[in-house]
C-alpha positions in Angstrom: -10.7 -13.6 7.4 -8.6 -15.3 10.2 -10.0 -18.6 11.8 -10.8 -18.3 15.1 -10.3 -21.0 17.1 -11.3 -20.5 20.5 -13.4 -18.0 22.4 -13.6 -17.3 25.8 -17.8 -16.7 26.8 -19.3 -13.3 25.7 -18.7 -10.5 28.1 -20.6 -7.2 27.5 -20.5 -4.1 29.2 -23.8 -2.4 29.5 -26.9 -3.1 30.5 -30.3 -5.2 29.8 -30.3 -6.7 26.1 -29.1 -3.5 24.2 -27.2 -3.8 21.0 -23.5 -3.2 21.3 -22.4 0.2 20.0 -18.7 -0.3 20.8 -16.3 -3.1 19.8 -12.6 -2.3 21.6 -9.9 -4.8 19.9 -6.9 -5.4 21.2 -4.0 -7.8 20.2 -1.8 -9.4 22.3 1.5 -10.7 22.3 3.1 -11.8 25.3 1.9 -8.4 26.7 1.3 -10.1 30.8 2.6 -7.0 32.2 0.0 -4.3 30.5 -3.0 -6.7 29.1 -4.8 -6.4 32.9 -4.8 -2.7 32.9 -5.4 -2.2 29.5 -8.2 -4.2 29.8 -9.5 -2.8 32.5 -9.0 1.0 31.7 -10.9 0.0 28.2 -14.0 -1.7 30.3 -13.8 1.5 32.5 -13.8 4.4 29.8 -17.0 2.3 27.8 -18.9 2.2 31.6 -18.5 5.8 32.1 -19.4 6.8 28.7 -22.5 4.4 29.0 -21.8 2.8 26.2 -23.2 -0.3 25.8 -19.9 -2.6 24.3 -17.5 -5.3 24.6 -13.2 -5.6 24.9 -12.0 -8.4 22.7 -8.1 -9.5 22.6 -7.1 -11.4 20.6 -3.9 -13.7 21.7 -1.7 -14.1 19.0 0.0 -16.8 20.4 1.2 -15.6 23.7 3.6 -17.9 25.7 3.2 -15.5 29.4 -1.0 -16.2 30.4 -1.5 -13.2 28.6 -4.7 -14.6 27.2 -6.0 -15.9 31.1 -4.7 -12.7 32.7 -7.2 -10.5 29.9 -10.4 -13.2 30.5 -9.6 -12.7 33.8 -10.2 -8.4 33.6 -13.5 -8.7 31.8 -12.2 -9.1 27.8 -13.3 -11.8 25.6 -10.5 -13.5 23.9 -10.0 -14.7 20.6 -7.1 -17.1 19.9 -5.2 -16.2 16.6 -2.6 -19.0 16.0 -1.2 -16.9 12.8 1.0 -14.8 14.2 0.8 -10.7 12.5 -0.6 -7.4 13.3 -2.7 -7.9 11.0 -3.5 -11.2 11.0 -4.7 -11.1 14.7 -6.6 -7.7 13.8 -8.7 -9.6 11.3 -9.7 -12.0 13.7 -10.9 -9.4 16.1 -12.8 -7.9 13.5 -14.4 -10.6 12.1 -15.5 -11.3 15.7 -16.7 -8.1 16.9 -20.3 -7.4 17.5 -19.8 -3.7 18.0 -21.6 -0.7 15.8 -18.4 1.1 16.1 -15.0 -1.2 16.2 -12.2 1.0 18.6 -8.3 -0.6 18.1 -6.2 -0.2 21.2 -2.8 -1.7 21.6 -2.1 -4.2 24.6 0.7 -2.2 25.9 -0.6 1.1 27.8 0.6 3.9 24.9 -2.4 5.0 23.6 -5.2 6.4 26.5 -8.2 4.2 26.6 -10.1 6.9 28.3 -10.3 8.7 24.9 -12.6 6.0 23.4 -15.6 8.1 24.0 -14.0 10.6 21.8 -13.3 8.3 19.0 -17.3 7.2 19.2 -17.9 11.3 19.4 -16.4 11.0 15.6 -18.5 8.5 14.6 -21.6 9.2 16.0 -21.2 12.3 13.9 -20.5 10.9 11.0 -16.7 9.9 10.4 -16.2 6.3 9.3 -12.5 6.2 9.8 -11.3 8.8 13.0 -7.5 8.6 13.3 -5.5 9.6 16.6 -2.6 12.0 15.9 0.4 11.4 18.4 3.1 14.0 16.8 2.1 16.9 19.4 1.7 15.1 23.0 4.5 12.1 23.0 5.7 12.0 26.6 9.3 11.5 26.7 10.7 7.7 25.8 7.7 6.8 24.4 9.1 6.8 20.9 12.7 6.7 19.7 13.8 9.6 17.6 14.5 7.4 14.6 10.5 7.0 14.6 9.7 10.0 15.8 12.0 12.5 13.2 12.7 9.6 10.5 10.6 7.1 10.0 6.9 8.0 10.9 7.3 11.2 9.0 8.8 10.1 6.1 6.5 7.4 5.7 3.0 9.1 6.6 4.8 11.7 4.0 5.0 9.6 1.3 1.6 8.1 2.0 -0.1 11.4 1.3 2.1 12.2 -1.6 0.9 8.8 -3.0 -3.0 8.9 -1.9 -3.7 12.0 -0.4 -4.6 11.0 2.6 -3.8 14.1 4.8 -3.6 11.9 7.4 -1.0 13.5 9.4 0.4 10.2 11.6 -0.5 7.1 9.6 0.6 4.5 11.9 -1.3 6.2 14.7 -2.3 2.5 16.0 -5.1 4.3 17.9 -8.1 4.0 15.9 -11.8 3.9 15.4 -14.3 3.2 12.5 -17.8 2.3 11.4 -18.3 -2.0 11.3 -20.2 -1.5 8.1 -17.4 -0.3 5.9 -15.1 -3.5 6.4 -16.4 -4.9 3.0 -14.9 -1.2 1.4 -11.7 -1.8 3.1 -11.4 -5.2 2.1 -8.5 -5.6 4.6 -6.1 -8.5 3.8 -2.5 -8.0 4.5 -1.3 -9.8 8.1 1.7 -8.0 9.3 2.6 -4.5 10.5 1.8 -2.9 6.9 -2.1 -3.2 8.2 -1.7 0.1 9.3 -1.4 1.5 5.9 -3.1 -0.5 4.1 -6.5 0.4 6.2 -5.8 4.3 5.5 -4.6 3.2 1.7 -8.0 1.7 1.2 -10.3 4.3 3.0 -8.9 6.8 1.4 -9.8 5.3 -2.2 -12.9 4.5 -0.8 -13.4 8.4 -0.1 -14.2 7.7 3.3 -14.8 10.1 6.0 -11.8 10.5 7.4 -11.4 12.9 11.0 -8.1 13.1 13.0 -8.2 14.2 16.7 -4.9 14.4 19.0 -3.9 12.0 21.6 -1.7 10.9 24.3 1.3 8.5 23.6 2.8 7.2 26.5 6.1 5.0 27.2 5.2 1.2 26.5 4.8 -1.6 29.5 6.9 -4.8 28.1 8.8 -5.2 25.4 8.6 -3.9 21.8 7.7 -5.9 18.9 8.8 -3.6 16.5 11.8 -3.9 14.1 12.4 -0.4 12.9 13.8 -1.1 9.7 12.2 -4.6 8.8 8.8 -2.8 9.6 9.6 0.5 8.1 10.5 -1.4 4.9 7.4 -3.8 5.0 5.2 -0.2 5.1 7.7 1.4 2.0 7.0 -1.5 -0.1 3.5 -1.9 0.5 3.0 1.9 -0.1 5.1 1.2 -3.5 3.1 -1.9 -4.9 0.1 -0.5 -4.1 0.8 2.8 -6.4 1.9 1.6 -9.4 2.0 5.6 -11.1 5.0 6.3 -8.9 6.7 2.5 -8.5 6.3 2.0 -12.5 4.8 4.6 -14.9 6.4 7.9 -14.0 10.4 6.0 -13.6 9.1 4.5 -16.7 8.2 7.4 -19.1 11.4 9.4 -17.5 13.7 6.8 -18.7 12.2 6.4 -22.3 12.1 10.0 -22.7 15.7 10.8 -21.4 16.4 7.1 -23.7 14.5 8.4 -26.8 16.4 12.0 -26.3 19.9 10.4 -26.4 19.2 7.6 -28.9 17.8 9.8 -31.5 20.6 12.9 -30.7 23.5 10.7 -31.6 21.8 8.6 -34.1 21.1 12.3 -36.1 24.8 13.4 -34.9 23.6 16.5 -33.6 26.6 17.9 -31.7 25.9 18.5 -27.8 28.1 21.0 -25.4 30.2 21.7 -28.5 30.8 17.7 -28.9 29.1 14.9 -30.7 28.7 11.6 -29.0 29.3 8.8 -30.2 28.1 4.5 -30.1 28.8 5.0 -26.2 26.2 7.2 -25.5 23.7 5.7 -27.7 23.9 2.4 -26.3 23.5 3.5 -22.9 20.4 5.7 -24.2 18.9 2.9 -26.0 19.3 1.1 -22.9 17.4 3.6 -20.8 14.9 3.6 -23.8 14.3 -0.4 -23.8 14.3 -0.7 -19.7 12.3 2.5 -19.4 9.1 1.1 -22.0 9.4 -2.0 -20.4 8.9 -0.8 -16.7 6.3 1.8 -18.5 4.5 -1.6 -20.2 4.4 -3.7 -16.4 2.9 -0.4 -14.8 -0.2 -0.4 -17.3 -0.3 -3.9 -16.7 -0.2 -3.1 -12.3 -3.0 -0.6 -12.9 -5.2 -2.9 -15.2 -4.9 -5.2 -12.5 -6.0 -2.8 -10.0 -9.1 -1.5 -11.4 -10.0 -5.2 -13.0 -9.6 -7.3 -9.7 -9.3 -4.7 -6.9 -12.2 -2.5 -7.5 -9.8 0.5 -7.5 -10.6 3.9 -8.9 -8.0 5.2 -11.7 -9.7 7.9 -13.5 -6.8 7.6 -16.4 -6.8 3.9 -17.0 -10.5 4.2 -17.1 -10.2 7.1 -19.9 -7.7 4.6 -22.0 -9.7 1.7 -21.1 -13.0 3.4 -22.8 -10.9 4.7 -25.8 -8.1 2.4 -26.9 -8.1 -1.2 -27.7 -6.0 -4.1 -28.4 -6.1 -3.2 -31.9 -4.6 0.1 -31.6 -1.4 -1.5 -29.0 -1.0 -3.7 -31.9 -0.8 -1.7 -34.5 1.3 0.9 -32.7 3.8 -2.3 -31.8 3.6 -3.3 -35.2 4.4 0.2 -36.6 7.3 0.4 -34.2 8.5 -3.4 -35.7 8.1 -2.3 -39.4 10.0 0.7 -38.9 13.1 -1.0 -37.1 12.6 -3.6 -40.6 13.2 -0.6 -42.5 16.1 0.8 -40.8 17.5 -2.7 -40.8 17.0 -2.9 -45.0 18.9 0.6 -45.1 22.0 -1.4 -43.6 21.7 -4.3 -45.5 21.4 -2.3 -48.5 24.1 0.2 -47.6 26.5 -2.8 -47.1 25.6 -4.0 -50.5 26.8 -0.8 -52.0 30.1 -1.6 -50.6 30.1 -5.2 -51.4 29.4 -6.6 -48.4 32.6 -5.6 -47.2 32.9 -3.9 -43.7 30.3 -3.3 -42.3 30.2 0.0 -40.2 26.6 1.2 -39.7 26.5 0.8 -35.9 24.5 3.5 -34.7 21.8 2.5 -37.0 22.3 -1.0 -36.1 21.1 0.4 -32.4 18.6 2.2 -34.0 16.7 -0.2 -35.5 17.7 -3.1 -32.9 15.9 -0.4 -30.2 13.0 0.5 -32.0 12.0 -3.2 -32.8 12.4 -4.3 -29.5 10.1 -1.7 -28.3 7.9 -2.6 -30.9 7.8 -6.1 -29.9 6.8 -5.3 -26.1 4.0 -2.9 -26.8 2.3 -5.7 -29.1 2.5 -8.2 -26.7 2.1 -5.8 -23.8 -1.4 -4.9 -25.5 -2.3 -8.7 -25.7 -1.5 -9.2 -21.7 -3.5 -6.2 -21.6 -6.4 -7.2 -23.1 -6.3 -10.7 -21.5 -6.0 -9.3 -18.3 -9.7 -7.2 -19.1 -11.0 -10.8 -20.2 -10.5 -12.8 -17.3 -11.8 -9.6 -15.9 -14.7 -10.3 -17.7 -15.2 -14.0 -17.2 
C-alpha cells in the first residue's frame, strides 16, 4: 500500500462515538474548481442518509490548493506524492475507517447524492455495487469515441475474458465492502485500477450488483488520454488472461503449422496442386512460433495459480495429473523422432554417395520436430521449477 504522508485531523460525519459505516474516497488532481462541491455534496448525501462516515481526498500532488480548498469543506486529506489513479486510490483505502468504502471522482460527473444507494447494495449483501452510466449521460459529458468505441469495446472484452457482466467497467462510481481488500489484492497505480478491481472480484466470485446513475459534464480539465489509457486497460485485460493472449493464438498456429508441415512433407496435393519447400517452411514456422507461445502461456498460467492465488480449473486438472516426467518424455520422444528423420537423410545421401543432397522437405521435418522437442523438455523443467519455488 501507498505511504501516506500527511493527514489533515479526522473529520467524521455523524454523531456521538459510533463506528463509521461509510468511507467516501476521492482523488484529486488539480481539481480547485470542483473539489469544494464535491466535497460538500458527499458530506451532505452521508448527513441526510444518517450515515455515520467520513470524506477522504487524497491529493495526488495538486499544484491549485486543491488539498486546502477540500480540508477546508469538511474532507480529510491524504497526501499521495506518487502520482496514479491507482496509486492515490490505494492510499485512500488503506486509510479509510469506513465499513463500506464509496469512490467518487473530484470532478462533479458522478451524483454524490446516490451514495445512500450504493450502501442500500451493501447493506444487503453486495460486496462490489457498480454504477452503470450507458443509459443517463447528459450531453458532453463523454466524447463519442468513449462513449461508442472505447468503453464498449473494452467492458466487452472484459466480459468475454472474465465474465464479469459488468455492463460499464470503468464506471468510476463505485462502492464495496472494506473487508474484501485482502481478496482484491489491488496493486496496479494508474488508470488500469478500474479493471483490475472488477478482474479480481470477479475471480473472487464476489457479489457483484450494478444500479444506473447519472453522468454529468466534468468541472476542470480531463486527465484522461484516450488512447494511452485505453491501451493501458487492453494490455492489462491481455496479461492478466493468459488463455486468450497465449494458449488459444498458440494451439491455432501449431495446428494450422502441424497441418501444412505434414501436407507437404506427405505431398498430398491441395486445390488440385501440391506445395512445395515454400509452404512448408512457412508452416513449420507457424508450427515452431505457435508451441513456443503455447509453452510461455502454461508457464503465465502456472504463475497465476502458484503466486497469485488465481483459480484455473484446467491448470489445476494438469497440475494434479501430469508431471515433469511426462513433459520430458513427450520432449524427448519429439527429439528422438527428429534424430530419426535426420538418419533417414543421412542415410539416403549415402545411397547416392554423398553426392547432392536433396532431401529438403525432410530436412524441415526433422529440423521442426526437434526444435519442438527441445522446448517442451525444457518448458516442462521451467514448469516444474516454477511449482517449486511455489513450494518453498
Amino acid at each position: 500500500m501507498s505511504t501516506v504522508q500527511e493527514r489533515s485531523a479526522s473529520r467524521s460525519i455523524g454523531s456521538g462515538d459510533s463506528p463509521l459505516r461509510v468511507s467516501v474516497v476521492i482523488p484529486c488532481l488539480n481539481e480547485a474548481d470542483a473539489i469544494e462541491q464535491s466535497v460538500a455534496s458527499a458530506v451532505s448525501a452521508l448527513a441526510d442518509a444518517a450515515l455515520a462516515g467520513e470524506v477522504l481526498v487524497v491529493d495526488n500532488g495538486s499544484e491549485d490548493g486543491s488539498a486546502e480548498l477540500a480540508e477546508r469543506a469538511g474532507a480529510r486529506v491524504i497526501r499521495e506524492p506518487r502520482r496514479g489513479y491507482g496509486s492515490a486510490y490505494l492510499a485512500g483505502f488503506d486509510e479509510a475507517r469506513g465499513e463500506y468504502i464509496v469512490m467518487l471522482d473530484a470532478d462533479l460527473t458522478y451524483p454524490a447524492g446516490d451514495i445512500p444507494r450504493f450502501v442500500e447494495q451493501l447493506e444487503d449483501g453486495a460486496e462490489l455495487v457498480m454504477g452503470d452510466r450507458m443509459d443517463n449521460i447528459q450531453p458532453g459529458a463523454m466524447p463519442w469515441l468513449h462513449r461508442y468505441v472505447g468503453n464498449p469495446i473494452l467492458s466487452g472484452i472484459l466480459n468475454m475474458f472474465f465474465r464479469t457482466g459488468v455492463r460499464d467497467a470503468h464506471c468510476g462510481m463505485r462502492a464495496f465492502r472494506r473487508d474484501v481488500l485482502p481478496k482484491l489484492d489491488l496493486r496496479t497505480t494508474g488508470m488500469e485500477f478500474a479493471s483490475e478491481m472488477v478482474i479480481r472480484a470477479a475471480k473472487e466470485r464476489l457479489d457483484i450488483r450494478q444500479i444506473p446513475i447519472e453522468y454529468r459534464p466534468r468541472a476542470g480539465e480531463s486527465k484522461l488520454s484516450s488512447f494511452r489509457d485505453g491501451w493501458r486497460h487492453l494490455r492489462f485485460l491481455l496479461v492478466h488472461q493468459p488463455t486468450y493472449l497465449f494458449l488459444i493464438p498458440g494451439a491455432f498456429m501449431s495446428f494450422v503449422g502441424a497441418l501444412i508441415t505434414f501436407t507437404v512433407a506427405a505431398q498430398v496435393n491441395v486445390l488440385g496442386r501440391a506445395w512445395d519447400i515454400h509452404t512448408m517452411i512457412a508452416g513449420a514456422l507457424l508450427l515452431i512460433v505457435g508451441s513456443q507461445v503455447l509453452s510461455l502461456g502454461l508457464a503465465a498460467r502456472a504463475y497465476g495459480v502458484y503466486f497469485m492465488g488465481e483459480r484455473d480449473r484446467l491448470f489445476e486438472y494438469l497440475d494434479e495429473r501430469v508431471r515433469l516426467e511426462h513433459g520430458l518424455l513427450a520432449g524427448a520422444g519429439l527429439i528422438l523422432l527428429g534424430v530419426l528423420f535426420g538418419g533417414v537423410i543421412v542415410y539416403r545421401w549415402a545411397e547416392r554417395g554423398f553426392g547432392a543432397l536433396s532431401e529438403a522437405r525432410l530436412a524441415v521435418l526433422a529440423a521442426s520436430v526437434m526444435i519442438v522437442g527441445i522446448q517442451i523438455f525444457f518448458s516442462s523443467f521451467l514448469l516444474s521449477i516454477l511449482g517449486l519455488r511455489r513450494q518453498s
